[in-house]
C-alpha positions as a LaTeX table, in Angstrom:
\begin{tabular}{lrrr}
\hline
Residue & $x$ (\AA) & $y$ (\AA) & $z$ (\AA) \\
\hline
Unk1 & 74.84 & 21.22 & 13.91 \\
Unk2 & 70.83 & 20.96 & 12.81 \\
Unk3 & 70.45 & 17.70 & 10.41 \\
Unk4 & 67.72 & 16.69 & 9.05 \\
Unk5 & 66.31 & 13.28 & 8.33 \\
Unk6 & 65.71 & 12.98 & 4.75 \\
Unk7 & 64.76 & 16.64 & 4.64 \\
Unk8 & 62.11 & 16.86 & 7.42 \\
Unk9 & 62.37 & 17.96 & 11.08 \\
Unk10 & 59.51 & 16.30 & 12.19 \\
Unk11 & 56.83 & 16.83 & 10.71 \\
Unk12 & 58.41 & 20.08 & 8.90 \\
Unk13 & 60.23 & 20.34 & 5.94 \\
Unk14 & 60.25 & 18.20 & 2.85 \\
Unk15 & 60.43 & 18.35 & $-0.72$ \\
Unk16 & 57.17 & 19.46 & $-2.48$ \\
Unk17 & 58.14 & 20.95 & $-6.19$ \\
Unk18 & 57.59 & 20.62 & $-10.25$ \\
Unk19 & 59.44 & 17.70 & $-11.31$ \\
Unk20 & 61.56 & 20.03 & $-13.25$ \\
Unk21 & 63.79 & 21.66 & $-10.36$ \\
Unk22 & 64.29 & 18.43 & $-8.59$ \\
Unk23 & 67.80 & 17.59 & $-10.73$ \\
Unk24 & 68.79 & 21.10 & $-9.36$ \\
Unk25 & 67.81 & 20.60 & $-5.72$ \\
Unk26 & 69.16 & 16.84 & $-6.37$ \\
Unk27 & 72.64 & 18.69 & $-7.02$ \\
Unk28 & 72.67 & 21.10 & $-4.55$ \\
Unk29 & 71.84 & 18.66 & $-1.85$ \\
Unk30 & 74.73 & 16.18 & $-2.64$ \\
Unk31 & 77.30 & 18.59 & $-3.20$ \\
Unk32 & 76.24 & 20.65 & 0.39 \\
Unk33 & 76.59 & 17.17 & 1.83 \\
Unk34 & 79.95 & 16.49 & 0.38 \\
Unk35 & 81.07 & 20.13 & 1.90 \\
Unk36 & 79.63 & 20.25 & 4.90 \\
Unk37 & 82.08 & 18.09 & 7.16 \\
Unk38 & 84.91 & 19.25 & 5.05 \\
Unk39 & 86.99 & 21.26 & 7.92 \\
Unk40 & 88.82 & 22.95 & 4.86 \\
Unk41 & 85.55 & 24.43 & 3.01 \\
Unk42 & 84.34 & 25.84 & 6.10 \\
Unk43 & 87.77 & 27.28 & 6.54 \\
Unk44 & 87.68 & 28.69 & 2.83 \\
Unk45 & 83.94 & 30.33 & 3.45 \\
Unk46 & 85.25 & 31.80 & 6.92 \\
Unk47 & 88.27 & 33.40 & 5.09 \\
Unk48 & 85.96 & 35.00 & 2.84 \\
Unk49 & 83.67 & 36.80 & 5.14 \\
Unk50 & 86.85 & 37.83 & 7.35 \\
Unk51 & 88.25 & 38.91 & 3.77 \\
Unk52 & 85.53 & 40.22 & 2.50 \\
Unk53 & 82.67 & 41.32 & 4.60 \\
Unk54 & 84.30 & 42.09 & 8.28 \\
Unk55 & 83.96 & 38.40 & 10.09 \\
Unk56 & 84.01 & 38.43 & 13.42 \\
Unk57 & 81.20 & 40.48 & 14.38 \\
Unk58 & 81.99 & 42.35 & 17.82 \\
Unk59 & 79.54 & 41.12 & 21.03 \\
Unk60 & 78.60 & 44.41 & 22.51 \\
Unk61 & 77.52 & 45.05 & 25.95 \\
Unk62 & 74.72 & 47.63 & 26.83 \\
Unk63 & 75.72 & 48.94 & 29.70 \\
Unk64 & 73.60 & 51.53 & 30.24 \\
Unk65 & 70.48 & 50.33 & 28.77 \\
Unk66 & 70.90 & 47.35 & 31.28 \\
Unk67 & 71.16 & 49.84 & 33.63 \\
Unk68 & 68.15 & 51.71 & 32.77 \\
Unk69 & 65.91 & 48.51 & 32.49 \\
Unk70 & 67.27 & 47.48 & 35.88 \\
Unk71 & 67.78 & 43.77 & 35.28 \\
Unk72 & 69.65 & 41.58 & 32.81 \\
Unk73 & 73.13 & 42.38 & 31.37 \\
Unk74 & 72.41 & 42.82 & 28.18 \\
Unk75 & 75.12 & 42.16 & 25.09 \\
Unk76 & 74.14 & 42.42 & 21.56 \\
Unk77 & 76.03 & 40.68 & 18.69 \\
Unk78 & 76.47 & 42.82 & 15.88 \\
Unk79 & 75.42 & 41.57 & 12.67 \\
Unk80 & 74.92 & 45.05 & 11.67 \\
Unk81 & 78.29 & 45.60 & 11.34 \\
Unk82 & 78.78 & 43.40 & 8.17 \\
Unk83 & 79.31 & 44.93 & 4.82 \\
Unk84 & 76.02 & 45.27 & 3.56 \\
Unk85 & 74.75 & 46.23 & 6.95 \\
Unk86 & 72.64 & 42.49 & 7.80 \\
Unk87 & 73.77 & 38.71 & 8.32 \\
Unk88 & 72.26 & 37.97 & 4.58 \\
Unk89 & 75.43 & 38.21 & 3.64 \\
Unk90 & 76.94 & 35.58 & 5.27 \\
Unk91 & 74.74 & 33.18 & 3.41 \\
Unk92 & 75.02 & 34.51 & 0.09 \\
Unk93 & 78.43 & 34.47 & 0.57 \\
Unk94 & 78.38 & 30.45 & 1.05 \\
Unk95 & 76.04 & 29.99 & $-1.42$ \\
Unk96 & 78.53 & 32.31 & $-4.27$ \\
Unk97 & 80.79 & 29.48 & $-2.99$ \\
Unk98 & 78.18 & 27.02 & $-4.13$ \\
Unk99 & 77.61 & 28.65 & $-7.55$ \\
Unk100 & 81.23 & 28.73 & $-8.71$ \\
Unk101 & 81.67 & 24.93 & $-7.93$ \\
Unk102 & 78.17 & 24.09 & $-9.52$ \\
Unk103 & 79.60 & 26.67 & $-12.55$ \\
Unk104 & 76.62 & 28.21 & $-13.30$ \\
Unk105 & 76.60 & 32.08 & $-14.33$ \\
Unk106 & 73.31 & 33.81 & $-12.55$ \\
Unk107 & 71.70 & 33.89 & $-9.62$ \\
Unk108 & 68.09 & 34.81 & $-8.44$ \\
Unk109 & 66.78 & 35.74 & $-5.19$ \\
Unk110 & 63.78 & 36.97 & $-3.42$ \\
Unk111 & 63.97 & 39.67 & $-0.74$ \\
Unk112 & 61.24 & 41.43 & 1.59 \\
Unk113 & 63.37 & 44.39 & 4.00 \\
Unk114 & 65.88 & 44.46 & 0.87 \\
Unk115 & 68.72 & 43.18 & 3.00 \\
Unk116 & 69.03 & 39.13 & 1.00 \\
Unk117 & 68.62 & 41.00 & $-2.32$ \\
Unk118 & 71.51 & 43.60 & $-1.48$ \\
Unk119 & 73.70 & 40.53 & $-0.03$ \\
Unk120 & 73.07 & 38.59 & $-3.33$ \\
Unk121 & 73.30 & 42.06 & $-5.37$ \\
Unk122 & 76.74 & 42.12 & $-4.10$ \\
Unk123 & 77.89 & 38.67 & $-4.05$ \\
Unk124 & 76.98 & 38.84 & $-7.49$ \\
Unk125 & 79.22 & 41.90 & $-8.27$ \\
Unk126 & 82.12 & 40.00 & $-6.04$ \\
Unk127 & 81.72 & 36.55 & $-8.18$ \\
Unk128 & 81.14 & 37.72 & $-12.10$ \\
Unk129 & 77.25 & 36.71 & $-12.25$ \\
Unk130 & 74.10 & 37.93 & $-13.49$ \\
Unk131 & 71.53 & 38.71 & $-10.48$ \\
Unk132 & 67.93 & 39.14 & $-10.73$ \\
Unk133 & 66.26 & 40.48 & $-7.62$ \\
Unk134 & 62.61 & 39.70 & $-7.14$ \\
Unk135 & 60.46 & 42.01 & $-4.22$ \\
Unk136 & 56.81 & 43.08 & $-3.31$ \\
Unk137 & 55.99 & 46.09 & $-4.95$ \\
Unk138 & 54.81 & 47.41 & $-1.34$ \\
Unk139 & 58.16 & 46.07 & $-0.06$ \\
Unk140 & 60.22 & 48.35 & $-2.77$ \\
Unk141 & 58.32 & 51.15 & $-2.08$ \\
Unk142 & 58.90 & 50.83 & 2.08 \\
Unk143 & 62.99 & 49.67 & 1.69 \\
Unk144 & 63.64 & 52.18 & $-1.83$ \\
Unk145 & 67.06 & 52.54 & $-0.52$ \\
Unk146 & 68.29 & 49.23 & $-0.70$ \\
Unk147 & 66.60 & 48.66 & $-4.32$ \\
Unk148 & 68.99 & 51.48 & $-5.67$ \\
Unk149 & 71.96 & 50.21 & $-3.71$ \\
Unk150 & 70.89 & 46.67 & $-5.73$ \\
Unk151 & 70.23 & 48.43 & $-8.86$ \\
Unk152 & 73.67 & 50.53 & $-8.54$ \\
Unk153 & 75.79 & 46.59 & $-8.48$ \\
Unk154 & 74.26 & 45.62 & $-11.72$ \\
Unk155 & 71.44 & 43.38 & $-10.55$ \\
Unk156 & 67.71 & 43.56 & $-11.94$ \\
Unk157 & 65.34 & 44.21 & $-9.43$ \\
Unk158 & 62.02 & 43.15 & $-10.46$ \\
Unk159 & 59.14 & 44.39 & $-8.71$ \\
Unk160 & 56.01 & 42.22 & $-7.92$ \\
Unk161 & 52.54 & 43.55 & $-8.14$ \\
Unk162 & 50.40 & 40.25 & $-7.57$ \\
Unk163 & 48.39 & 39.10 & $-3.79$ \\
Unk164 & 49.86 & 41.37 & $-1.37$ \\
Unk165 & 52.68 & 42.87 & $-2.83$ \\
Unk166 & 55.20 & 41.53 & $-0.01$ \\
Unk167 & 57.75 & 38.54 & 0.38 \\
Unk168 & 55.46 & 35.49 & $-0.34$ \\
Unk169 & 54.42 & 36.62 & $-3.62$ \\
Unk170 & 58.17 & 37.77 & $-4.57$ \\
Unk171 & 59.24 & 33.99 & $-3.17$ \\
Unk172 & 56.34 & 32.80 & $-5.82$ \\
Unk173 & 57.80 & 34.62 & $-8.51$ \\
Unk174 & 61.78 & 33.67 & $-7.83$ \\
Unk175 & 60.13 & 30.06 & $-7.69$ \\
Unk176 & 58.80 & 30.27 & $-11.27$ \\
Unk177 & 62.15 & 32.09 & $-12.55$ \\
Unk178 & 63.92 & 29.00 & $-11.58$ \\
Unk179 & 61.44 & 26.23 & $-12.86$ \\
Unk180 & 62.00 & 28.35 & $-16.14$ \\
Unk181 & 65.83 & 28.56 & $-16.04$ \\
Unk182 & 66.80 & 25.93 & $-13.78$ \\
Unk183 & 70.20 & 24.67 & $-16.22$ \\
Unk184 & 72.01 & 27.95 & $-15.77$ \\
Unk185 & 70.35 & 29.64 & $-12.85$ \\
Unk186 & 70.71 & 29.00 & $-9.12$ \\
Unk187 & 68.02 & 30.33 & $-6.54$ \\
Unk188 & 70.23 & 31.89 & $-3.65$ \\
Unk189 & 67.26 & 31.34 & $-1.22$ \\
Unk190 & 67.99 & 33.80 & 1.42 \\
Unk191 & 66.14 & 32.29 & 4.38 \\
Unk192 & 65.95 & 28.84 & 6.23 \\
Unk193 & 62.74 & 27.77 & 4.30 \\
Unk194 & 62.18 & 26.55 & 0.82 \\
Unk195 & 62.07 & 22.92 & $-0.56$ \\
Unk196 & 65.00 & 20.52 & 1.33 \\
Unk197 & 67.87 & 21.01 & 1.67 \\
Unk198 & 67.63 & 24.95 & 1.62 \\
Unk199 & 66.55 & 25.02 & 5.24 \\
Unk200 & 69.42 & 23.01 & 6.32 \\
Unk201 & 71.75 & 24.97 & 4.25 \\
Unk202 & 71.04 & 28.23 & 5.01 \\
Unk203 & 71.28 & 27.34 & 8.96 \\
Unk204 & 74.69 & 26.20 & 8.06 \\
Unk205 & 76.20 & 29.25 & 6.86 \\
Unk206 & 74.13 & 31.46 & 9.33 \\
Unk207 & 75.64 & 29.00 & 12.41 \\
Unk208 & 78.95 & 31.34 & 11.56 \\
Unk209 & 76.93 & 33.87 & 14.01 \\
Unk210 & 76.09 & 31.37 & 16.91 \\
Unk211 & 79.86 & 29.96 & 16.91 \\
Unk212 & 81.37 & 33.22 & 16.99 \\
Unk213 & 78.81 & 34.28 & 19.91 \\
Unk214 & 79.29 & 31.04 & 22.36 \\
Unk215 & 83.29 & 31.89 & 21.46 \\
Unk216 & 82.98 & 35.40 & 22.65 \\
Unk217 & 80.46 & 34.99 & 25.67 \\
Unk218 & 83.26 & 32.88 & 26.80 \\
Unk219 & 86.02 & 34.84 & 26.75 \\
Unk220 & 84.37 & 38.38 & 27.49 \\
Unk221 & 81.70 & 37.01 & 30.20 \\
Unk222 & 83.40 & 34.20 & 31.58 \\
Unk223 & 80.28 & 31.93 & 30.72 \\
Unk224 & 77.05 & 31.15 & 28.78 \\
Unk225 & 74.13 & 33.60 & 28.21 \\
Unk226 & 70.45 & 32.44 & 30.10 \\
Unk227 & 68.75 & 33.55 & 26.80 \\
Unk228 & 69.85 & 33.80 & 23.28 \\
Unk229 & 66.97 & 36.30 & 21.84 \\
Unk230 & 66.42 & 36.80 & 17.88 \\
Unk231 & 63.55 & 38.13 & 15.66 \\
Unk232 & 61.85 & 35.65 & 13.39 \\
Unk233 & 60.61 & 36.41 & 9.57 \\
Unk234 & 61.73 & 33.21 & 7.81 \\
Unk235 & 64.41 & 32.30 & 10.36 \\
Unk236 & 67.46 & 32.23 & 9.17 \\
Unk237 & 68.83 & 35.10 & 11.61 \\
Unk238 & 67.04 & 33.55 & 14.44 \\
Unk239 & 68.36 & 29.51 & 13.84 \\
Unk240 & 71.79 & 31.75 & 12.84 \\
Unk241 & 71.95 & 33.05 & 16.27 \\
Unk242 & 70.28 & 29.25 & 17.54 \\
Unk243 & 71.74 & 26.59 & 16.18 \\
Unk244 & 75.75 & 26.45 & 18.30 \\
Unk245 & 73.59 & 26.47 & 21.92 \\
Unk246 & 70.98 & 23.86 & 20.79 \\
Unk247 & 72.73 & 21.13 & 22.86 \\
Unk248 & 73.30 & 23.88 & 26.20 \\
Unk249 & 69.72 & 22.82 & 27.61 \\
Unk250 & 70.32 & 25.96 & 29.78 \\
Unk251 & 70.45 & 28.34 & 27.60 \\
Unk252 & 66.88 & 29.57 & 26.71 \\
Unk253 & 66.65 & 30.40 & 23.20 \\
Unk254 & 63.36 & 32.85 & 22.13 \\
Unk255 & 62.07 & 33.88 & 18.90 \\
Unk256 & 60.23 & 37.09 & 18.53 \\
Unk257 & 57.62 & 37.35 & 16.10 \\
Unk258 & 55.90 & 40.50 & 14.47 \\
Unk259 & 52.76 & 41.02 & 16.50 \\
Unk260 & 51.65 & 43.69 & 14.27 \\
Unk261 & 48.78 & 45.52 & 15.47 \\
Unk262 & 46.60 & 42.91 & 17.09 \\
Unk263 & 46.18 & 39.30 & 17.15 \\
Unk264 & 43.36 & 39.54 & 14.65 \\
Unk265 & 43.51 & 37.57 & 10.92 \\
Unk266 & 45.94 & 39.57 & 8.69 \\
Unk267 & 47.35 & 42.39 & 11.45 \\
Unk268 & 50.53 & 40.27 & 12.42 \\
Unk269 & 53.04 & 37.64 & 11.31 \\
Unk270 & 52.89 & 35.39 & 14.18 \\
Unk271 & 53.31 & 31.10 & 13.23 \\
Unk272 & 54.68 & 29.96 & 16.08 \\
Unk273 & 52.20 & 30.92 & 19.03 \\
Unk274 & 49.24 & 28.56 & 19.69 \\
Unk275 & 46.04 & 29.15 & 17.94 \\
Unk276 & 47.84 & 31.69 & 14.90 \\
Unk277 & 48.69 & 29.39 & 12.24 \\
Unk278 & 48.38 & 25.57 & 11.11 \\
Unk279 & 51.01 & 22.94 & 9.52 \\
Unk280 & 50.19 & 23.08 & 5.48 \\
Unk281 & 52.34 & 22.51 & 2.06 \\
Unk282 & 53.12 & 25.77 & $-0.01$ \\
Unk283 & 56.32 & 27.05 & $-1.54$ \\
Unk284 & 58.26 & 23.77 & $-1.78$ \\
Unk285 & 57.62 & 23.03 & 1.61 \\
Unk286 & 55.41 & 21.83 & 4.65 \\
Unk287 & 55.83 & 24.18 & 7.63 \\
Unk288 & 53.10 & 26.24 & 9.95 \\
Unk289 & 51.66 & 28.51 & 7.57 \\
Unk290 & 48.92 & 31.52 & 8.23 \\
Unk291 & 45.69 & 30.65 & 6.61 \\
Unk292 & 42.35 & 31.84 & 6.11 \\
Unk293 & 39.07 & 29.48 & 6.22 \\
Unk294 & 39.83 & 28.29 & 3.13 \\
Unk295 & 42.81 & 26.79 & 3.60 \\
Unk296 & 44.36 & 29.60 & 1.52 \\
Unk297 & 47.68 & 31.45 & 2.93 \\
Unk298 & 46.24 & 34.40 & 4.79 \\
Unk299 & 47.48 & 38.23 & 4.77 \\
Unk300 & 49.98 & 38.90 & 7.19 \\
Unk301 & 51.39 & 42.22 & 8.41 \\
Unk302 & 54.41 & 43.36 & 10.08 \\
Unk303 & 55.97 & 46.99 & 10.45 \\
Unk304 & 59.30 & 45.63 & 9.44 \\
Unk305 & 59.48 & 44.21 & 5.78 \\
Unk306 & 61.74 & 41.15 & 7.11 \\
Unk307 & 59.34 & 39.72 & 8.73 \\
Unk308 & 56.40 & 40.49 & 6.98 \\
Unk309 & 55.90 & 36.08 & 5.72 \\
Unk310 & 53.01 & 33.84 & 6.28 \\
Unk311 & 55.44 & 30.56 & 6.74 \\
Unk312 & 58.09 & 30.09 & 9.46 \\
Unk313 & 61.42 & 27.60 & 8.54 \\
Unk314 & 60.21 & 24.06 & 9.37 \\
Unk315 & 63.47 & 24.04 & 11.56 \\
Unk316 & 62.05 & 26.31 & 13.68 \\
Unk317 & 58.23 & 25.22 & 13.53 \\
Unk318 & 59.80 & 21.82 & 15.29 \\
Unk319 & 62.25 & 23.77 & 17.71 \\
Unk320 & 59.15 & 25.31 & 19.00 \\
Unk321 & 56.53 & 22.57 & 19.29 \\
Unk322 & 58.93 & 20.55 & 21.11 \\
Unk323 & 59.83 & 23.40 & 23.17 \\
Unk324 & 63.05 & 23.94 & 22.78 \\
Unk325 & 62.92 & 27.71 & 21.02 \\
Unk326 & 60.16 & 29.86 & 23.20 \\
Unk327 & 58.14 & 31.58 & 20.36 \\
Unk328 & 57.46 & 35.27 & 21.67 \\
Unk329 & 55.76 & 38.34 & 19.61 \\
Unk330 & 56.20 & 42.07 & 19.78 \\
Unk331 & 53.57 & 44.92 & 18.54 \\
Unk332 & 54.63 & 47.74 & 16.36 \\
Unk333 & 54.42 & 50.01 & 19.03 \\
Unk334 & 56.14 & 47.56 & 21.44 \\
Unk335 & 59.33 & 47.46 & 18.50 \\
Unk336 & 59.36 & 51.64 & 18.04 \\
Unk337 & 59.59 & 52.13 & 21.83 \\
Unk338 & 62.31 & 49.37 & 22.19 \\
Unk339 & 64.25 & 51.24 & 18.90 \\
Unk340 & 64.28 & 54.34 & 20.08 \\
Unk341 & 65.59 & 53.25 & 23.84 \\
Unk342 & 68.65 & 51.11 & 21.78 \\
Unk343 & 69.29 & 54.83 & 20.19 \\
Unk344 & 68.98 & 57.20 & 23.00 \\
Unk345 & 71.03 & 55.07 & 25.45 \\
Unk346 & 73.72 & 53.14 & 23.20 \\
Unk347 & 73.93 & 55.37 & 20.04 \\
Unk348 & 73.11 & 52.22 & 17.87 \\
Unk349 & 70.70 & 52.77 & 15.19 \\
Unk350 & 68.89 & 49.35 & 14.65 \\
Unk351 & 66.76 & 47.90 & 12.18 \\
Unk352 & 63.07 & 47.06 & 12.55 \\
Unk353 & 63.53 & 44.02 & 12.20 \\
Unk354 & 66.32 & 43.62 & 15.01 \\
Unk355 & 64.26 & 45.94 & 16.95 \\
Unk356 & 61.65 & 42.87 & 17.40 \\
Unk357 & 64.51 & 40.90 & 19.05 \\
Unk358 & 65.28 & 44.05 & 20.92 \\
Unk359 & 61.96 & 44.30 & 22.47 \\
Unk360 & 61.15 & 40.74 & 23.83 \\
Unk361 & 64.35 & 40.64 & 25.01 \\
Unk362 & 63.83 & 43.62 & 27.01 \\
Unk363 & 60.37 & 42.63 & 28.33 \\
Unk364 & 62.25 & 39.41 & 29.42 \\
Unk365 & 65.51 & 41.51 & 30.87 \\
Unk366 & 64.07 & 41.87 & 34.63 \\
Unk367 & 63.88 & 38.29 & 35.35 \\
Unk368 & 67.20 & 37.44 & 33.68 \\
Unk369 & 70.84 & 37.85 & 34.42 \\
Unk370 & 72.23 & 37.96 & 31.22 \\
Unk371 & 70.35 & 37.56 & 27.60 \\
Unk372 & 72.41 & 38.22 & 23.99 \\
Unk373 & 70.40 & 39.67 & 21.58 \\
Unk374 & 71.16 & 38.95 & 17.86 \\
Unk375 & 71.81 & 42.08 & 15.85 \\
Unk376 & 70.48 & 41.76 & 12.26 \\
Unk377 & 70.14 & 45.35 & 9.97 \\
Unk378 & 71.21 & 48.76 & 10.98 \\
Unk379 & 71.63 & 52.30 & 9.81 \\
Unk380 & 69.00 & 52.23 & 7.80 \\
Unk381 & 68.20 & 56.19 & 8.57 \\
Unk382 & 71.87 & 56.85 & 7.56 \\
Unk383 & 71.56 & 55.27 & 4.53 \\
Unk384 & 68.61 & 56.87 & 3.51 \\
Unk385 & 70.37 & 60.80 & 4.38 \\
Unk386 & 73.11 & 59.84 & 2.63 \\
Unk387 & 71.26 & 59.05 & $-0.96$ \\
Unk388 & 68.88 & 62.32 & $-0.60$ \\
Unk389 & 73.07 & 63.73 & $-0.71$ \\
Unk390 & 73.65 & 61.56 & $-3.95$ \\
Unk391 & 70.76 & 62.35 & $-5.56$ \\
Unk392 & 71.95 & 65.72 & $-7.33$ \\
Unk393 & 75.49 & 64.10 & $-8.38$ \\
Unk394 & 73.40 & 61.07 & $-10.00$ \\
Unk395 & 71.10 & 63.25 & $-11.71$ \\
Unk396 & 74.10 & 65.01 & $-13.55$ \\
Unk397 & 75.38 & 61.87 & $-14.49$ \\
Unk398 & 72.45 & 60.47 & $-15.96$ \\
Unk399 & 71.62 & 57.94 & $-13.26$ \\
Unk400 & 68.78 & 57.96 & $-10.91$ \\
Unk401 & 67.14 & 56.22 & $-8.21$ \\
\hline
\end{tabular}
């Protein structure tokens, strides 16, 4: 299990917010570290996502996309398959679990693809509390179906118009909700970044993924994977699918970044390459950041939503510069091709996202014998069909998108 010393790993992580949300954090901190070695809260938190959301996710092999790429055997744990379609749920999940014990009676989170803000939309409906949803105005507008679906459980969804209209500024916003309402809110962060001890925190309830994975490789393959692949936004899918093969030194374990169109100043997402980004304090926290000659956080882009953020989880800035995670990137272009092969030889529909994963793993698959790629979002096409079906029923009723 990733620990942290005093909240940094390395040179990463930290505490770096207004005095007033530092009783909050203070509280959150020493009640995760009470729970965290207690066998029968992780027990309790594993009962509810096998209740509630489907736990254990299937490994899947890809037996004739192996077979078409001509190398690796390729498996692909299914995170898609969890209610709400993503692995955000399995943190907002622990963190409901949080809430109840802390008492408190709403919840705020920010979201980029949608998926976090769904998760937390519906944790919210599960638990009795108020949700407000914070999201780029450009990020609503590219992931509309998962802001009804959010709207639909009773949560606000507030749309944010300032900077770029993405995930940082939506993260700024949740940020200044909280300073504001800090006594009866709590900020369900929904990735491993954010002022200590979110990073940690999250990583714990997204290990869930990792430990089911090295369980099932086990039994179904007879051994270990060479590589552990998963796409990178904020991290907490990738340090999900990381963190229970961080000791197996042979077991490579790569993070693929959004390589956008080019490597040119605001046409990717890419932190954890040499030469793309630079250690700085923003957000709560110090981490590799994108910036622009100023020192200013730069403009990032990224066909998927997810991963569309200028900062990378401190856990995994370290992981990388002392080699242990191999940072990787994948082009737009590079993440279409590599969704529509998953499609036309599986008959999975994967997310963008995922589909970043999905295409470094495959550029990797010819000199491998066996690489697991972590699943993250699906069905999002199916999704979208279905609510151009709802649309007329709504409309009757009174409701709309």
């Amino acid at each position: 299990m990733i620990r942290s010393e005093n909240g940094y790993f390395g040179e990463f992580g930290g505490r770096y917010v207004p005095e007033i949300l530092l009783p909050a954090l203070t509280e959150l901190e020493n009640m995760f570290n009470e729970l965290r070695d207690d066998p029968t809260f992780w027990q309790e938190y594993v009962s509810l996502c096998q209740e509630f959301s489907g736990r254990p996710t299937p490994l899947t092999p890809l037996r004739r996309l192996s077979q078409e790429l001509g190398g690796a055997q390729i498996w692909l744990k299914r995170e898609d398959l969890n209610h709400s379609g993503a692995h955000k749920v399995n943190n907002a999940l622990g963190q409901g679990l949080l809430v109840k014990r802390m008492g408190k009676k709403r919840i705020i989170a920010e979201t980029g693809a949608g998926q976090h803000g769904l998760a937390t939309a519906i944790v919210a409906a599960r638990m009795g509390l108020q949700a407000t949803i914070y999201m780029g105005a450009d990020d609503i507008e590219r992931q509309y179906s998962n802001v009804f679906w959010m709207r639909q459980l009773g949560a606000e969804v507030v749309g944010v118009e300032t900077g770029a209209r993405t995930l940082k500024e939506a993260l700024d916003e949740a940020l200044r909700d909280w300073a504001a309402t800090v006594e009866t809110t709590h900020y369900v962060l929904g990735t491993a970044c954010g002022p200590a001890p979110f990073p940690e925190l999250v990583t714990y309830f997204q290990s869930v993924i990792s430990q089911e994975m090295r369980e099932q490789a086990l039994k179904q393959i007879g051994r270990l994977p060479d590589e552990v692949v998963a796409c990178v936004g904020g991290g907490s899918n990738a340090l999900g699918a990381f963190s229970a093969f961080l000791d197996d030194k042979e077991v490579a374990l790569v993070g693929v970044e959004a390589g956008g169109i080019s490597f040119e100043k605001g046409e990717h997402s890419i932190r954890m390459l040499p030469d793309t980004a630079e250690p700085g304090i923003a957000q709560g926290y110090k981490t590799l950041f994108l910036q622009d000659e100023d020192g200013q956080l730069g403009d990032t882009h990224s066909i998927a939503a997810g991963l569309d953020y200028v900062g990378v989880s401190p856990i995994l800035a370290h992981l990388s510069q002392t080699g242990r995670v191999i940072p990787e990137s994948a082009t737009d272009k590079e993440v279409t091709d590599a969704f529509s092969l998953l499609m036309k030889t599986e008959g999975i529909i994967p997310a963008l996202e995922s589909s970043h994963a999905l295409a470094g793993g495959f550029k990797r698959a010819k000199s491998m014998r066996l690489i697991n790629i972590s699943s993250s979002t699906s069905a999002v096409v199916v999704i979208r069909i279905f609510l151009i079906l709802l649309e007329p029923f709504l409309s009757r009723s009174g409701r709309s998108f």
